[in-house]
N, C-alpha and C positions, 0 to 999 in steps of 0.2 A: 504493500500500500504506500501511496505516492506523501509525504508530510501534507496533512491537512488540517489547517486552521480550524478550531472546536467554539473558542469564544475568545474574544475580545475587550478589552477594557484601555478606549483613549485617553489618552493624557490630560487632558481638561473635558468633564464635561459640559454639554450643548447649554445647561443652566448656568454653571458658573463663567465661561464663556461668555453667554450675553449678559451675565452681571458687571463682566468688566471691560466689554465694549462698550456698557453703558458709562461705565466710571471715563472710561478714554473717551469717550465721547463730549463729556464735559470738561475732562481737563484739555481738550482741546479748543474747545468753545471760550475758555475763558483763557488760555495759551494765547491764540492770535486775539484774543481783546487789547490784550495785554503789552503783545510783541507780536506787532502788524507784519505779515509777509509783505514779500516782492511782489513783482508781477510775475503771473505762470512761467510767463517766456524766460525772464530772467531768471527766478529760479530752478527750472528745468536744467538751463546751461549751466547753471553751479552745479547741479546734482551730479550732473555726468562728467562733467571735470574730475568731481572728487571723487564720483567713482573709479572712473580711469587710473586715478593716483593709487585708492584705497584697495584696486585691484594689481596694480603695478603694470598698468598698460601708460602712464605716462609717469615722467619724471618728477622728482619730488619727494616732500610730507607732509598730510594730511595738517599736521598740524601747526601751529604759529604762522594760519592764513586767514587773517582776516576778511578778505573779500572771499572766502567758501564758508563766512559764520552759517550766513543765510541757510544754505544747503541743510548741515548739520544740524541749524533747530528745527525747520519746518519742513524736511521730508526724511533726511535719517530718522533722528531724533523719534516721533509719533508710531513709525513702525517698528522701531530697533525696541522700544519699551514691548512688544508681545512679547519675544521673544525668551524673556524673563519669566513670563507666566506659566508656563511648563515646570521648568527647574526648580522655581520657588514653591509652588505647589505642588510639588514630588515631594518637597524637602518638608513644609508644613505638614505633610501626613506625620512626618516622623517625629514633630516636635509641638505636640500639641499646645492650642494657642489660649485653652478657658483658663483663666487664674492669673495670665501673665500679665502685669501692669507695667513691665517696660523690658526694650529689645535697643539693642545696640548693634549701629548696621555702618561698615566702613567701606567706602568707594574706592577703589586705589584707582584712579585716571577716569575720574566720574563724566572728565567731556562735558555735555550740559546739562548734569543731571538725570541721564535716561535710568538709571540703576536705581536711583534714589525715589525715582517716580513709579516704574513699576511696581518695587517694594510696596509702596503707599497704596495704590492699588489691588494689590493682591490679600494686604492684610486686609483693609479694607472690607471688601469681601467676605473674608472669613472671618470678620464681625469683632476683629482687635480694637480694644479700647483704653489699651494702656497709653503710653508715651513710647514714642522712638525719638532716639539721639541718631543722627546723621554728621557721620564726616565722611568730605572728600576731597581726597587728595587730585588735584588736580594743576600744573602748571603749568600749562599753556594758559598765556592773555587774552588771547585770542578768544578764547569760548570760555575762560573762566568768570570774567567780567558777565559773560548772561546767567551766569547761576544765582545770581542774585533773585534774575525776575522768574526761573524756575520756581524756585521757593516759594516768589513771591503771587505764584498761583496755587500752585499747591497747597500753602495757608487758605485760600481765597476757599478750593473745592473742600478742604474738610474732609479730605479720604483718612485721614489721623492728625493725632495730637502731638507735633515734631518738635526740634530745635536743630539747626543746621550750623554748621562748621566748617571752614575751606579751611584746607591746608595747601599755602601755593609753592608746593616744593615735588619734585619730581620721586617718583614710586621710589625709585634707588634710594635717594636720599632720605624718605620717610622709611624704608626699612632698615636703612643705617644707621639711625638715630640712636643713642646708645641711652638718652632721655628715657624716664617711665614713665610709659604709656597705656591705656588703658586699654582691656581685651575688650572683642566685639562679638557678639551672638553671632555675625553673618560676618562676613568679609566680600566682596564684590570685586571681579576682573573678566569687566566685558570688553572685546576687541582692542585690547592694551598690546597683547605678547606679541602680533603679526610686527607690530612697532619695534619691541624692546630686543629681539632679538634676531640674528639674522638666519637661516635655516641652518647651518650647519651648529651654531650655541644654543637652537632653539630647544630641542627635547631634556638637556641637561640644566639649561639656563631657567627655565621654567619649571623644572621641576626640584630647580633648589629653592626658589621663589614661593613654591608650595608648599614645602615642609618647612624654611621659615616663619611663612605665614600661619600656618596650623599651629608654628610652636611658640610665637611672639604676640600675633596677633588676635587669635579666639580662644574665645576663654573655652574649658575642658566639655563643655558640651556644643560648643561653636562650631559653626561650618563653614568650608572655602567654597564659593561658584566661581565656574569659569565660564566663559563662554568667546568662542571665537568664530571665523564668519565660515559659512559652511564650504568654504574652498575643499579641494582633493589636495590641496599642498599642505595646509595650515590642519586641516582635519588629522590626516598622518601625523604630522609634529604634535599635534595634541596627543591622540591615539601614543606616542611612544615617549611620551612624558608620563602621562596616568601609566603606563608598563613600569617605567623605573620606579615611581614612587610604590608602585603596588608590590616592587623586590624589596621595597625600603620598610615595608609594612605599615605606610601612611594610609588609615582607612580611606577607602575611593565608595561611596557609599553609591552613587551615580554614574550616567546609565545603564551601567553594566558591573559586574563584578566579578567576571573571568579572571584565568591567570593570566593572562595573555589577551592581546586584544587581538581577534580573528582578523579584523579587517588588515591587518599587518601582513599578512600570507601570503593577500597578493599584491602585484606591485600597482596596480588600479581600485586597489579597495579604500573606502573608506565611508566616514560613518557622521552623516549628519541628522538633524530634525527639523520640523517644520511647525510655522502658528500663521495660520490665519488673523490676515488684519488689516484693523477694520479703517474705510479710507473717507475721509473728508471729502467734498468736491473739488478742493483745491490739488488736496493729492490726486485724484484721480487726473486732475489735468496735469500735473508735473509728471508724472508717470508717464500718460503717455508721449507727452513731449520730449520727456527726454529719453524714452526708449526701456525707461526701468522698472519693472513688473514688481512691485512689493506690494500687491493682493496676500500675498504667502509670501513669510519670511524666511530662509534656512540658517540653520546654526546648528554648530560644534561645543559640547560642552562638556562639564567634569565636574559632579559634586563631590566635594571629600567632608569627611566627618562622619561619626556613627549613631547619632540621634537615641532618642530616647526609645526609641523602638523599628524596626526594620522596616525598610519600603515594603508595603502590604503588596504579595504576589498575588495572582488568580490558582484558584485550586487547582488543581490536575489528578487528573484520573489513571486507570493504569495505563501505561507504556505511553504518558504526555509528557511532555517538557514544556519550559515556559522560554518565552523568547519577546524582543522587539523587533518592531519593525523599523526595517532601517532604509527603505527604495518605497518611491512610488508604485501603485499597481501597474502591471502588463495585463492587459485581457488577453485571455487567453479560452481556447473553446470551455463552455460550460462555468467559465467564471474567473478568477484571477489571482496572476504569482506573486509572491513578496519577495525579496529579500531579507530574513530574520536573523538577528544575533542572537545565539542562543549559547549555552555553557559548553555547548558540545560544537561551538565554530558555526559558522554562517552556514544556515543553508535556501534552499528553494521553498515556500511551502503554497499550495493550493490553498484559497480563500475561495467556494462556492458563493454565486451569485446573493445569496441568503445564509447565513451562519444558522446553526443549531438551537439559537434560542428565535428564529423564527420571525427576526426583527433587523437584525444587524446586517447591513449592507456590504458583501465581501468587497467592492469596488468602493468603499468610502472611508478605509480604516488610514486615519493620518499616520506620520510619520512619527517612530513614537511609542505606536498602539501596544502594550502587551496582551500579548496573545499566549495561548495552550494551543499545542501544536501534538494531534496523534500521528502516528506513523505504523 
């Protein structure tokens, strides 16, 4: 019998989902009140600029450019915030939120705030009523100078009860500090490493980064996220950074917890995920003008820490294993292939038209989806 998909459980569901398009929806609304965009056309040709850079199809760095602010707040920025919501609510299963009256959350290269906003969002959500302390490290002038008026919405929506903190000093130098400092529930490093290091220091360079951070900077129940862009370059160098820290025995709590990471095997493998998101009219026009499809966002990532209780798997039955999905469907006759990570190395598995509980659509399971896989 060919590996076939039994049940499914996505990574955000459909309810909470549209609870927090609803939250982006408004910190959006009250974003451009605030801090008025370009015109579509002009903003369009910043996006693709700095795409161009941020992909390494044009010369440069992303960063200490002020004429590419624009880009960054109002078309990265609104979409780059989903992408959080996956990782962060894997990570809240494990660290239940009733009782807690305050959470400490550190940025290392926060940019304009997109980590600091998700955050707010997602507890939100899950009905946090304590206080969060925000810091973020961030120096570039460039885009640090707008974190003021982030904040300065964020207070306005009320998605939590905050106090925020810039540190204008560069990641290196904040983990040099020999100062005492105070640990953080969360630690935050979204699309920093592609920057800090260059591919051949990338897997060693990062992965000392990680285990100083897990050992300096979160307190004994705290967690590191990572997240980088869903490239097949940058995905790899991720992928063999989590392998060393996993011989270092740095709990890697996130998305996977093999010895080895499968997608290594081959020299075209690798392992991203995917969040639908949700687009303004404005985005919908910058988008298409500038050629950049962020309807769906992809991303590389890496939670480390071991929370108060294990990410909740799906049952299995006899002779099932449990796996992610890690490719878009393929239709194929009678209904559609994955690509799954599973304990036992990547394999092929059949998703029928209809799943087993009669409801669940084989051709609709995101990127992400853990699944039970019979054979």
């Amino acid at each position: 019998m060919r590996p076939t998909i039994q049940t499914a459980v996505p990574p955000i569901s459909t309810q909470t989902y549209d609870e927090l398009r609803l939250l982006h929806g408004q910190f959006m609304e009250v974003f451009t009140r605030l801090v008025p965009p370009p015109h579509p056309v002009r903003l369009a040709t910043q996006a693709r600029r700095l795409s161009e850079v941020y992909n390494h199809l044009a010369p440069g760095n992303p960063y200490g450019r002020p004429e590419l602010a624009d880009a960054r707040l109002h078309f990265f920025m609104p979409t780059d915030i989903v992408k959080l919501w996956g990782p962060l609510l894997e990570l809240a299963a494990t660290l239940p939120m009733p009782g807690r009256k305050h959470l400490s959350i550190l940025d290392l290269g926060g940019g304009t705030g997109t980590g600091c906003v998700s955050a707010a969002m997602v507890l939100a959500a899950l009905g946090f009523t304590g206080r969060v302390d925000f810091t973020v490290v961030e120096p570039d002038t460039a885009v640090n100078r707008h974190l003021k008026k982030t904040f300065e919405v964020l207070r306005e929506c009320r998605f939590v009860t905050f106090e925020a903190k810039v540190e204008m000093v560069s990641i290196e130098d904040f983990l040099a500090s020999k100062g005492k400092r105070k640990q953080h529930d969360l630690v935050l490093l979204i699309n920093v490493l592609s920057e800090a290091f260059d591919d051949a220091d990338y897997a060693a360079g990062a992965a000392a980064w990680f285990k100083q951070i897990v050992r300096e900077q979160t307190t004994r129940q705290g967690f590191l996220v990572v997240l980088e862009p869903a490239l097949r370059r940058f995905s790899r160098l991720l992928s063999e950074a989590g392998d060393l820290c996993r011989q270092a025995k740095l709990p890697l709590l996130a998305p996977c917890r093999p010895g080895v990471c499968p997608h290594l095997a081959n020299d075209k493998g690798f392992c991203f995920h995917s969040m639908r998101a949700p687009l303004t009219p404005l985005m919908q026009s910058v988008s298409a003008r500038s050629g950049l499809d962020r309807h769906e966002v992809n991303f590389a990532y890496l939670t480390f820490g071991t929370g108060e209780q294990a990410v909740e798997l799906p049952e299995t039955g006899p002779r099932e294993i449990v796996g992610r999905t890690v490719s878009f469907p393929r239709r194929i006759k009678k209904g559609f292939n994955y690509h799954v990570c599973t304990a036992n190395g990547l394999l092929v598995a059949f998703a029928p038209r209809l799943l087993a509980d009669g409801e669940t659509k084989g051709g609709k399971l995101p990127l992400g989806t853990l699944v039970t896989i019979a054979s």
